[in-house]
C-alpha positions as semicolon CSV with decimal commas, in nm:
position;residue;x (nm);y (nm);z (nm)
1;X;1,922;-1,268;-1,283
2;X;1,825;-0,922;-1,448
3;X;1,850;-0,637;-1,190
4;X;1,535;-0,400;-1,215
5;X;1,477;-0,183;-1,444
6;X;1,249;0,140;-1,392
7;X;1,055;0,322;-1,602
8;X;1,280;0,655;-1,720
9;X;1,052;0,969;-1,793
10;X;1,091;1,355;-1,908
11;X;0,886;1,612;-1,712
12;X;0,728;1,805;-2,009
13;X;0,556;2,145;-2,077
14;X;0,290;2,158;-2,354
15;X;0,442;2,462;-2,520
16;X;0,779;2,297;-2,581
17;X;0,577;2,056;-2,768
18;X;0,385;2,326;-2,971
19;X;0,654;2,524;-3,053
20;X;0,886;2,193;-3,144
21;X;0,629;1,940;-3,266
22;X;0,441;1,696;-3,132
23;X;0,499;1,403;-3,292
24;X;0,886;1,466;-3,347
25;X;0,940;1,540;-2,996
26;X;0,816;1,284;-2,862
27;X;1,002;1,047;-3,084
28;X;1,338;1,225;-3,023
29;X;1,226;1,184;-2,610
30;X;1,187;0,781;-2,695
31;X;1,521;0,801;-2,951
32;X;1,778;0,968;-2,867
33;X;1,703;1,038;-2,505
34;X;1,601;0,642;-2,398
35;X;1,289;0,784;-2,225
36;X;0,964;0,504;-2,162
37;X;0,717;0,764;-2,029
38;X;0,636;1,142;-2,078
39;X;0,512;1,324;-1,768
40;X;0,335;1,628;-1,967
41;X;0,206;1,912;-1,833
42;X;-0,170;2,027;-1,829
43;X;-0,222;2,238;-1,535
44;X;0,041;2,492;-1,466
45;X;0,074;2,802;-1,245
46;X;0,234;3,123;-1,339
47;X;0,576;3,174;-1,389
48;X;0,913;3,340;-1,579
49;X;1,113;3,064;-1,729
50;X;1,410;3,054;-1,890
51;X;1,412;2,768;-2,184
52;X;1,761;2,767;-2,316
53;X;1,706;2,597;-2,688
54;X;1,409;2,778;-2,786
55;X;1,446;2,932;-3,095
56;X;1,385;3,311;-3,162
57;X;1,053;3,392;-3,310
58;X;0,866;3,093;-3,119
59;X;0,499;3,022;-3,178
60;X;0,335;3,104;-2,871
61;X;0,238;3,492;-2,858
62;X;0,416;3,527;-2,548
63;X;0,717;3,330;-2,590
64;X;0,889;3,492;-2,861
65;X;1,277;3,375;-2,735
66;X;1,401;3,245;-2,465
67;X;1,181;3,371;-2,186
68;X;0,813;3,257;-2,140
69;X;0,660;3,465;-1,893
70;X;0,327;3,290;-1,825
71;X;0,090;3,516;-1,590
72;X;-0,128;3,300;-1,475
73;X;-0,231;2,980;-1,385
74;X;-0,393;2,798;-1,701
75;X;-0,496;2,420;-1,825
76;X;-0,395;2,303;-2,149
77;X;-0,752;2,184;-2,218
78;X;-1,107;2,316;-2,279
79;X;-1,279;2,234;-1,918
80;X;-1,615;2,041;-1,897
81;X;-1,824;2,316;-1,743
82;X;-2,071;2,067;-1,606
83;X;-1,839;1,879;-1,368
84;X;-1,760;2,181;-1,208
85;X;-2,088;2,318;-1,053
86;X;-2,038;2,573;-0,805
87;X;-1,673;2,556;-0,792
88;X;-1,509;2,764;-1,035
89;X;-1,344;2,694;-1,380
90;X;-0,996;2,657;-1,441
91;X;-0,843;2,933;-1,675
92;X;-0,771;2,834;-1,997
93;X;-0,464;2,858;-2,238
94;X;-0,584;2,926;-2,556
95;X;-0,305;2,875;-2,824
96;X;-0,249;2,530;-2,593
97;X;-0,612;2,452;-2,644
98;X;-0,676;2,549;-2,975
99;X;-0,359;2,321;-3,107
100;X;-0,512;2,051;-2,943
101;X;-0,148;1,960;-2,814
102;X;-0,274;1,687;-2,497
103;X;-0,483;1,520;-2,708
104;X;-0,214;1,534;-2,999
105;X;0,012;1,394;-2,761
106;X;-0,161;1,121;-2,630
107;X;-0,230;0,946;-2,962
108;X;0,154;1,032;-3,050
109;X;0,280;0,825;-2,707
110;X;0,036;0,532;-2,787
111;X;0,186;0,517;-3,122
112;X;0,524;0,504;-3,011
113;X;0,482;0,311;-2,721
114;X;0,546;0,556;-2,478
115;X;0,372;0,581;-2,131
116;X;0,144;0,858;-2,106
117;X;0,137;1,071;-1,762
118;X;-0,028;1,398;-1,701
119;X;0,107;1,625;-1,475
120;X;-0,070;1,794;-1,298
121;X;-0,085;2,131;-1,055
122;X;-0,400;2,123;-0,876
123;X;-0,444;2,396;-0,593
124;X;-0,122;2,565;-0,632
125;X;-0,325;2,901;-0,884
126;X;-0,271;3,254;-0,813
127;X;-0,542;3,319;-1,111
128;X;-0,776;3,160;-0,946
129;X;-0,686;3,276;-0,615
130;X;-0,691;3,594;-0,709
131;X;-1,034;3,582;-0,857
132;X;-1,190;3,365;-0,552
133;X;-0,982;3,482;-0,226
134;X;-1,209;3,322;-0,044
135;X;-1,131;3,006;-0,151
136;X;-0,739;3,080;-0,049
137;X;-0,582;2,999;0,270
138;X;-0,514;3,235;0,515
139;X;-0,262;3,334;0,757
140;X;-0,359;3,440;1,182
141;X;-0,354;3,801;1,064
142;X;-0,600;3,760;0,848
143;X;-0,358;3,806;0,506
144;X;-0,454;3,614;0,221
145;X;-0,251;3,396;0,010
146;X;-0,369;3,426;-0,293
147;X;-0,121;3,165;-0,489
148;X;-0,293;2,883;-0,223
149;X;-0,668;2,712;-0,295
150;X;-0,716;2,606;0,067
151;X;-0,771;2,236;0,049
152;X;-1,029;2,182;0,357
153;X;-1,302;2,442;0,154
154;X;-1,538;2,249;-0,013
155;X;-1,558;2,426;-0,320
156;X;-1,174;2,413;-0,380
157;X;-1,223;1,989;-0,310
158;X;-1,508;2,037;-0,585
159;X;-1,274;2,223;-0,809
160;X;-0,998;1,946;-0,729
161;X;-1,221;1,643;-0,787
162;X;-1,377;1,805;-1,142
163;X;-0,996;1,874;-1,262
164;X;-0,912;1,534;-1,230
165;X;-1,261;1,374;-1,357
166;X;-1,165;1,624;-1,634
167;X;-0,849;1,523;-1,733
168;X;-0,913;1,158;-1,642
169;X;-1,268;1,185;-1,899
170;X;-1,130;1,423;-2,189
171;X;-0,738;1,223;-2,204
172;X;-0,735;0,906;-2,050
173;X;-0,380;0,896;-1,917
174;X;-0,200;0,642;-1,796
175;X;-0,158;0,793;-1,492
176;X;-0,241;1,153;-1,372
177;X;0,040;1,322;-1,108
178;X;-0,074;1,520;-0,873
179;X;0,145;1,840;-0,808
180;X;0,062;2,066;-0,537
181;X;-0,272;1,886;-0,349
182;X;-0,134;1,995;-0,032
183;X;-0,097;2,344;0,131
184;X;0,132;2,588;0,062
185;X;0,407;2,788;0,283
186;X;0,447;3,159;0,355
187;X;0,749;3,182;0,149
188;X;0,653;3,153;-0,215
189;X;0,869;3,351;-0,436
190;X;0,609;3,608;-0,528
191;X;0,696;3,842;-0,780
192;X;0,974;4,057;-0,626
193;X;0,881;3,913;-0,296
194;X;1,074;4,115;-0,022
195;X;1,128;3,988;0,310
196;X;1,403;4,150;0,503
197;X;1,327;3,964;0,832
198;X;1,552;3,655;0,898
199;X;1,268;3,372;0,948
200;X;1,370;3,053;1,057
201;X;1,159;2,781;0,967
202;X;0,925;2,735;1,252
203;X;0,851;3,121;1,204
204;X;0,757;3,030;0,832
205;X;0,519;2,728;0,947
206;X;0,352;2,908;1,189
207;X;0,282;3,177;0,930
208;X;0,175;2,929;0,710
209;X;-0,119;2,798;0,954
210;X;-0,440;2,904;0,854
211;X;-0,727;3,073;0,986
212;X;-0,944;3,091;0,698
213;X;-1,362;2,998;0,806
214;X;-1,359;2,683;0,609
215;X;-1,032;2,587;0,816
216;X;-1,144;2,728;1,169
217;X;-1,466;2,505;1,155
218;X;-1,277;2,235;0,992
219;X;-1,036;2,219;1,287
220;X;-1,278;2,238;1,533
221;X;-1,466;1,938;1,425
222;X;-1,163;1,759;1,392
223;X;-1,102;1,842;1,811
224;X;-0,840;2,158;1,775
225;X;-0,917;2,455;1,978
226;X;-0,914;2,703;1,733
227;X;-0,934;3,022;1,997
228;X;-0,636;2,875;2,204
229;X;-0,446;2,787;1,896
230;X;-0,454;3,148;1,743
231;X;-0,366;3,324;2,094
232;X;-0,080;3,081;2,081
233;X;0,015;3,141;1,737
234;X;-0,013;3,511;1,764
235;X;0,175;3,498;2,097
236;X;0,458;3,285;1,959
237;X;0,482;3,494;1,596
238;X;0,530;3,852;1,820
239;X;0,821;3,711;1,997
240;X;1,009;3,472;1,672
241;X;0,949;3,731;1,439
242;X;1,119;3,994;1,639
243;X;1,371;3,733;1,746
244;X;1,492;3,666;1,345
245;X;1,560;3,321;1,461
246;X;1,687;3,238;1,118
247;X;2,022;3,393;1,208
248;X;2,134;3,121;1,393
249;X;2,273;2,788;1,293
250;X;2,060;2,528;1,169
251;X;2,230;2,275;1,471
252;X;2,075;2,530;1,701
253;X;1,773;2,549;1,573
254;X;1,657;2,180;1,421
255;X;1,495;2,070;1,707
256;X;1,270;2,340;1,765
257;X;1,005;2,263;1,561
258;X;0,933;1,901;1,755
259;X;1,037;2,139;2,059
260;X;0,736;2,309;1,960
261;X;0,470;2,032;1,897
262;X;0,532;1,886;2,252
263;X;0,459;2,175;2,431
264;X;0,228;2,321;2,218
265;X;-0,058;2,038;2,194
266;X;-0,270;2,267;1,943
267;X;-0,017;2,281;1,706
268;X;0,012;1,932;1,692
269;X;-0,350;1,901;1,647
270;X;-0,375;2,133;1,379
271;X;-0,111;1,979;1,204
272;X;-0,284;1,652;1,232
273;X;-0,605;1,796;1,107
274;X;-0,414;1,915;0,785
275;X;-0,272;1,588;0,740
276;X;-0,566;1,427;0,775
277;X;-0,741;1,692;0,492
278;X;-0,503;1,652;0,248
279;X;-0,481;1,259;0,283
280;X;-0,870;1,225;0,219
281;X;-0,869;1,493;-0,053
282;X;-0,615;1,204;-0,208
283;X;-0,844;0,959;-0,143
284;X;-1,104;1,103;-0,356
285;X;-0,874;1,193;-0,593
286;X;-0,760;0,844;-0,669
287;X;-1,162;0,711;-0,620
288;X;-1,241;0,975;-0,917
289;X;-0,905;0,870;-1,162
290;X;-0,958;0,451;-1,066
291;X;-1,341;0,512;-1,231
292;X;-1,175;0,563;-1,562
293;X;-0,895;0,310;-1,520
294;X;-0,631;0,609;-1,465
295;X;-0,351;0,585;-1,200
296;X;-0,265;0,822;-0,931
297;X;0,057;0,928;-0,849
298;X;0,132;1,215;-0,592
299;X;0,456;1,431;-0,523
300;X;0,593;1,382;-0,186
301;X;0,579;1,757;-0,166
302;X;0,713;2,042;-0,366
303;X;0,875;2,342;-0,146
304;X;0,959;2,120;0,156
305;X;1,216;1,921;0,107
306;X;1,384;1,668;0,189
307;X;1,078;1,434;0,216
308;X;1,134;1,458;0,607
309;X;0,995;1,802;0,635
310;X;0,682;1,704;0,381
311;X;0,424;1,735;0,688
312;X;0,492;2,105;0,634
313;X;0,310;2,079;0,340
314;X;0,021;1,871;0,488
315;X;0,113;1,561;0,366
316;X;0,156;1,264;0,594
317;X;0,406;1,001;0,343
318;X;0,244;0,705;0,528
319;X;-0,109;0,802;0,462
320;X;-0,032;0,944;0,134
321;X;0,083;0,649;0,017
322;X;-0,182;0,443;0,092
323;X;-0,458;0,675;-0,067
324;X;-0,273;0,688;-0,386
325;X;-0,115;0,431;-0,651
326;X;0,254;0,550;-0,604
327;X;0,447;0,831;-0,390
328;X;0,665;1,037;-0,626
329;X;0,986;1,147;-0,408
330;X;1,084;1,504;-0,528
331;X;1,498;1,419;-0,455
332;X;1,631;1,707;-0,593
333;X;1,972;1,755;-0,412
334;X;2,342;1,819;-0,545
335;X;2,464;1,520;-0,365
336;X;2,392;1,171;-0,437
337;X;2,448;1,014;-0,098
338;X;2,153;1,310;-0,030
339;X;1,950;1,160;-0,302
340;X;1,972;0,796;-0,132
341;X;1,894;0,924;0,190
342;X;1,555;1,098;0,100
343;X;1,433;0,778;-0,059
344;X;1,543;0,551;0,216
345;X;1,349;0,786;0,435
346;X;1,059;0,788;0,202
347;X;1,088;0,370;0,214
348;X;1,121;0,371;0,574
349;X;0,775;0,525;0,613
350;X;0,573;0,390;0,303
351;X;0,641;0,059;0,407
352;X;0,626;-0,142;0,062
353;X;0,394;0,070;-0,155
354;X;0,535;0,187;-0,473
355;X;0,678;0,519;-0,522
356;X;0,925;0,652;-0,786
357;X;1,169;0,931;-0,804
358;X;1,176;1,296;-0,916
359;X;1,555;1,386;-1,047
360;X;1,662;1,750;-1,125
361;X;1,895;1,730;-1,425
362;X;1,929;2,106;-1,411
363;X;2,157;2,371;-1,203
364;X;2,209;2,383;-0,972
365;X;2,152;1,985;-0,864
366;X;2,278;1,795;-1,109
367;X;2,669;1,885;-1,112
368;X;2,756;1,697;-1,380
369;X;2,699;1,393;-1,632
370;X;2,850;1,147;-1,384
371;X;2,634;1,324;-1,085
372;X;2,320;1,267;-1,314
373;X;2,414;0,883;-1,343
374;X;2,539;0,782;-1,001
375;X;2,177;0,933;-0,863
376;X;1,937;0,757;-1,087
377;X;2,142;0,410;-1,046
378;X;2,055;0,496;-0,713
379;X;1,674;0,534;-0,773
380;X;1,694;0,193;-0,986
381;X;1,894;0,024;-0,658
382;X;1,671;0,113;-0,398
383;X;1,382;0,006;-0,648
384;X;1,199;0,340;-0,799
385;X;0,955;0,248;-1,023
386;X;1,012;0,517;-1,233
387;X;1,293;0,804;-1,232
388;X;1,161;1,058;-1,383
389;X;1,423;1,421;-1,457
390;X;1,317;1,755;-1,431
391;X;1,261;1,933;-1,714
392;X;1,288;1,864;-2,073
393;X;1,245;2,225;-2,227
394;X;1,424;2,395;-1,921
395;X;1,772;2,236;-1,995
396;X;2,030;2,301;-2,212
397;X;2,131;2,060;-2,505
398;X;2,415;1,936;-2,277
399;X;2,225;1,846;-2,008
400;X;1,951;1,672;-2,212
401;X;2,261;1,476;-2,336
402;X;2,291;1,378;-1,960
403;X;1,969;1,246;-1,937
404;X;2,049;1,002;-2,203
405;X;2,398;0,861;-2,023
406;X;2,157;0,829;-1,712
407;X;1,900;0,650;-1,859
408;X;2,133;0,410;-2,129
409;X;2,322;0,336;-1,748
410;X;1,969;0,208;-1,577
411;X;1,916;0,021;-1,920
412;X;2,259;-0,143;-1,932
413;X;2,214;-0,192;-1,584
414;X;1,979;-0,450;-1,589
């Protein structure tokens, strides 16, 4: 009897395809790297990245060498103004646009047989933020944070629901990955972000509550008393901020966040209500993709890990995994016995539903070829759908050559 096989995918940015070639790249990602699916990029936020193989004199007008310094969030794609309404438009990437690399791509995959994901960041824009704070989450004090589209305003679940219609209409992907439907945290890593205060964690959640109007009227409807919640909030953030909790040992301190939601029933409420935003917001998501036959596929959060603290983020694994078509565990840790614990954990709580598995083949969690195998055999074992590595144009040729040994083990596996 044939052990199981998953599907073995390359996270992929648009530009590494422009400035490489479609068509070649693609083929090398099926040849000589035993991939099945591409999870390409069309929605991306701002960033300075580091691509070790790119040649000097690159096509894109700001990625000349080895550094692409994108500043600010962009699609790949030219939007369909009319799905969007009120809600605004998604900034565009011109030289991505103008190549007319997604669409390039897609015919390219069906040619060679390979699946054909689209990956997708969805509230996580400072560009957009920027332009339309009021559509941002923010914090008790009244700071907003501009990098975080607040998922309970209705215009930002407009702007959510067009992107995917969008990509879903214009593409017609296999399926569509959702990166980022969730909230945000306080910590970010801003440019030259400075914070000099030692904040534990529960300090950092309780700055990441928000007290936006769409979010205040939200909670109230959903039972939360607001008032009372922000006394307490402000109340507890005078005394753990001073405190610098974050000084003390993490066996000290990991059960003061469940401490917290005992005694503080409007916390717990609050976090509740965000669960409960982001898990409908996936809901109509996957309603919008499943009218054009597309697939759904959500991460099981992005800055939280492991999956444990995903709640942090909004998103309830249970729920999430019933409003979407598969969970995708983000298990990026050094250790594999780490690796098999997060997905275990994800398994214990999605009860059955399919869900696949994010693997970083870069530094500093994959330690070395072996490393790189003995986690995705672990993926395959505990019955991933998919494993798919993080990220094609940010590793070096070595580590590329990693993926392969991973993915010829889960093939020789079976």
């Amino acid at each position: 009897m044939s052990k199981h096989v998953p599907d073995r995918g390359l996270f992929v940015y648009p530009w590494d395809l422009l400035g490489e070639g479609v068509a070649p790249t693609l083929s090398a990602l099926k040849n000589d790297t035993l991939c099945s699916v591409v999870g390409l990029n069309c929605s991306y936020h701002s960033g300075r990245f580091f691509h070790p193989r790119h040649p000097e004199g690159g096509t894109l007008p700001y990625f000349r060498g080895r550094l692409n310094h994108r500043l600010g969030g962009a699609v790949s794609f030219r939007p369909m103004a009319e799905l969007y309404g009120d809600a605004p438009l998604p900034p565009v990437e011109e030289p991505l646009v103008e190549a007319g690399v997604l669409a390039e791509a897609r015919d390219a995959c069906r040619e060679l047989g390979l699946g054909f994901n689209l990956w997708t960041v969805v509230l996580h824009n400072s560009t957009l933020g920027g332009a339309h704070p009021e559509l941002c989450e923010q914090n008790v004090f009244g700071d907003v944070y501009r990098f975080a589209l607040n998922p309970a305003h209705p215009s930002v679940r407009h702007y959510a629901r067009a992107l995917v219609e969008d990509i879903c209409r214009q593409f017609q992907p296999d399926t569509i990955m959702l990166e980022s439907p969730t909230y945000l945290g306080f910590v970010h890593g801003d440019h030259h972000e400075l914070i000099l205060a030692n904040l534990d964690e529960l300090t950092q959640l309780l700055l990441s509550l928000g007290f936006s109007e769409a979010s205040r009227r939200g909670a109230e409807q959903h039972g939360c008393k607001v008032e009372v919640l922000e006394h307490e909030v402000r109340d507890l953030l005078a005394v753990l901020i001073e405190d610098e909790r974050g000084a003390l040992s993490h066996e000290f301190r990991y059960g003061e966040p469940v401490s917290l939601l005992l005694d503080y029933p409007e916390v717990y409420s609050y976090l509740r209500y965000r669960l409960d935003v982001v898990t409908s917001l996936l809901a109509e998501l996957r309603e919008v993709a499943a009218g054009y036959g597309v697939k759904v596929g959500v991460t099981s959060s992005i800055f939280t890990r492991p999956a444990s603290r995903a709640w942090m983020e909004g998103t309830s694994l249970r729920a999430a995994s019933q409003a979407v078509d598969a969970l995708l565990s983000v298990s990026y840790f050094p250790d594999p016995a780490a690796v098999r614990g997060d997905i275990r954990w994800v398994k214990t709580l999605i009860e059955g539903r399919p869900f696949d598995v994010a693997l970083d083949a870069g530094h500093p969690d994959a330690l070395s070829e072996e490393n790189l195998v003995a986690k995705a055999r672990i993926a395959a074992a505990e019955g991933a759908g998919a494993v798919f590595y993080y990220n094609y144009g940010l590793l070096t040729r070595r580590r590329l050559g990693w993926v392969e040994s991973a993915n010829r083990a889960l093939l020789e596996g079976a």
